[in-house]
C-alpha positions in Angstrom: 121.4 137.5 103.4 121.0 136.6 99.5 119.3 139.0 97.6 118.3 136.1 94.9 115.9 133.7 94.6 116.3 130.7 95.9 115.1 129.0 93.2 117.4 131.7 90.8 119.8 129.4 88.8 116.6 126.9 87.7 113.8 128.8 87.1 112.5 129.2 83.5 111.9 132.7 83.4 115.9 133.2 84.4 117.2 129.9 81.8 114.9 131.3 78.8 113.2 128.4 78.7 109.7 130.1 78.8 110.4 132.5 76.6 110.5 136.2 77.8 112.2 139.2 76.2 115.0 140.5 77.4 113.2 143.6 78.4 110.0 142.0 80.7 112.9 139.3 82.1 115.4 142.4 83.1 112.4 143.9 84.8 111.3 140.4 86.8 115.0 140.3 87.9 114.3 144.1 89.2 111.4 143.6 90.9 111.3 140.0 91.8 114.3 137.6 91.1 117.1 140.1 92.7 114.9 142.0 95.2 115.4 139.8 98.7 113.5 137.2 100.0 110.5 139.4 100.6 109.6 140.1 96.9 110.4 137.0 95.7 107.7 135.9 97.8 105.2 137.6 95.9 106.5 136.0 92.4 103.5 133.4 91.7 106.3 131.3 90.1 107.7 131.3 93.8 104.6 130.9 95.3 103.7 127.9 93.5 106.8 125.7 94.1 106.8 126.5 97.8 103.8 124.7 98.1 103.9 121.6 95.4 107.1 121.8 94.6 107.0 122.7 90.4 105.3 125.4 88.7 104.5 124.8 85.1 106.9 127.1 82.7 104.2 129.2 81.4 103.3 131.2 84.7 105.0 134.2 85.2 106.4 135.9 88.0 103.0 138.6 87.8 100.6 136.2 86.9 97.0 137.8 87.8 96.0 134.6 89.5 97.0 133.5 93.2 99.1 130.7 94.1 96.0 128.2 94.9 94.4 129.3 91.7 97.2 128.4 89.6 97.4 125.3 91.4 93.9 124.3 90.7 94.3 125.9 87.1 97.1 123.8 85.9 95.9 120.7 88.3 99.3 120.3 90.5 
């Protein structure tokens, strides 16, 4: 089984696009991104493509909100 994400070779967070130093994305590699299927599925990131299929680049993997929040937040 793939340790990695799924969504792995696309997401911001992983391409730099949103921004993140080296040491917070090494550790959301650690704890999310590389961790198996059952911790990416608690990256918000994760949660929120699963169900509308985008997330907007500025949520991060530990983003205090849940999933449907984020949703409503941002208006997916």
């Amino acid at each position: 089984m793939d340790k990695r994400c799924i969504y792995y070779e696309t997401c911001p967070i992983l391409t730099g696009k949103a921004g993140v130093d080296e040491a917070t994305l090494n550790n959301y590699k650690k704890i999310y991104c590389e961790a198996g299927r059952d911790m990416w599925g608690l990256c918000r990131r994760f949660q929120v493509r699963e169900i509308v299929g985008r997330c907007p680049v500025e949520v991060l993997p530990d983003a205090p909100e849940d999933a449907l929040e984020i949703i409503e937040k941002y208006d997916l």
